[in-house]
C-alpha positions in Angstrom: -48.9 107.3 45.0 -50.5 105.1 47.5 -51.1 102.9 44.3 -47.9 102.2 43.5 -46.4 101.0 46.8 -45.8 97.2 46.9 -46.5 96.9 43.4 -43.7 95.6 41.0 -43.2 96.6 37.6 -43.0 94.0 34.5 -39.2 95.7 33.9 -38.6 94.5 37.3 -39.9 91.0 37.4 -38.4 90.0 34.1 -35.1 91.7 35.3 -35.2 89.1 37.8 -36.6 86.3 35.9 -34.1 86.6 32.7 -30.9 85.4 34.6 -32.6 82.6 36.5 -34.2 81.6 32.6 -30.9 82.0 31.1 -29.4 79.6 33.5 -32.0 76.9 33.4 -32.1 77.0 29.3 -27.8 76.4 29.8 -28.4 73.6 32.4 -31.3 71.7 29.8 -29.1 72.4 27.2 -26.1 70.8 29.1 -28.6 67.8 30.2 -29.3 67.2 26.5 -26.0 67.3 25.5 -25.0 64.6 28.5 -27.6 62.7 28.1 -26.9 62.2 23.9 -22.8 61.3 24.8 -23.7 58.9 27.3 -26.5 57.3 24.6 -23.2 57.4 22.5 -21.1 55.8 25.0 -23.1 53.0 25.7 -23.8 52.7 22.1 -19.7 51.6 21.4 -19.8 50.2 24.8 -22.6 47.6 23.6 -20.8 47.3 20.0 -17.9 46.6 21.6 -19.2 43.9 23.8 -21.0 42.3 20.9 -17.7 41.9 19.0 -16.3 40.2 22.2 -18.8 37.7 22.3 -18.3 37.1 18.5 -15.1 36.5 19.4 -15.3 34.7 22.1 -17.8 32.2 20.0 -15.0 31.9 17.4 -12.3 30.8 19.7 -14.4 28.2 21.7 -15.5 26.9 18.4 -12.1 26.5 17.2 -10.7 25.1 20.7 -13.8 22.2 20.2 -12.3 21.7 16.8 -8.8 21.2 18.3 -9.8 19.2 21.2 -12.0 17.0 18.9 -8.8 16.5 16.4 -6.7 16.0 19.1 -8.9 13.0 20.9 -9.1 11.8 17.1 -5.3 12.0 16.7 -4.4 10.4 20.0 -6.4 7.3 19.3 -3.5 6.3 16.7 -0.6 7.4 19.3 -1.9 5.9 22.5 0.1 2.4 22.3 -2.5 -0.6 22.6 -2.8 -2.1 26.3 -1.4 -5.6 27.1 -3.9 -8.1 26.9 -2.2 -9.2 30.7 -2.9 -5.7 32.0 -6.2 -5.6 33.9 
């Protein structure tokens, strides 16, 4: 008897053990699971922001083009300057 006393049994330790386990395994799996939708997240996010600066490439493109036609266009429109004008 004296044996026993302050002795635990393996029944006991992994009665204790199996919640605490149980809970870590749900909390990694959780982890996992955050970690793979903010991956995805950030995955559009950075697709997205591509496409912008496509975009955004595009229209300054295009606005060079107007502005270029436009300077081209007013040369005919802008009236020629009196020779007495200084």
């Amino acid at each position: 008897m004296l044996a026993t006393v302050g002795c635990t049994s393996k029944n006991y330790v992994k009665q204790q053990t199996t919640p605490l386990i149980n809970k870590t395994n749900e909390l990694d799996d959780m982890t996992a699971k955050n970690s793979k939708d903010i991956k995805d997240v950030d995955a559009r996010a950075q697709a997205g922001i591509q496409a912008v600066n496509t975009k955004t490439a595009e229209v300054e493109q295009k606005a060079q083009a107007a502005v270029r036609a436009l300077r081209a266009h007013s040369r005919w429109l802008t009236p020629p300057t009196p020779a007495w004008v200084c």
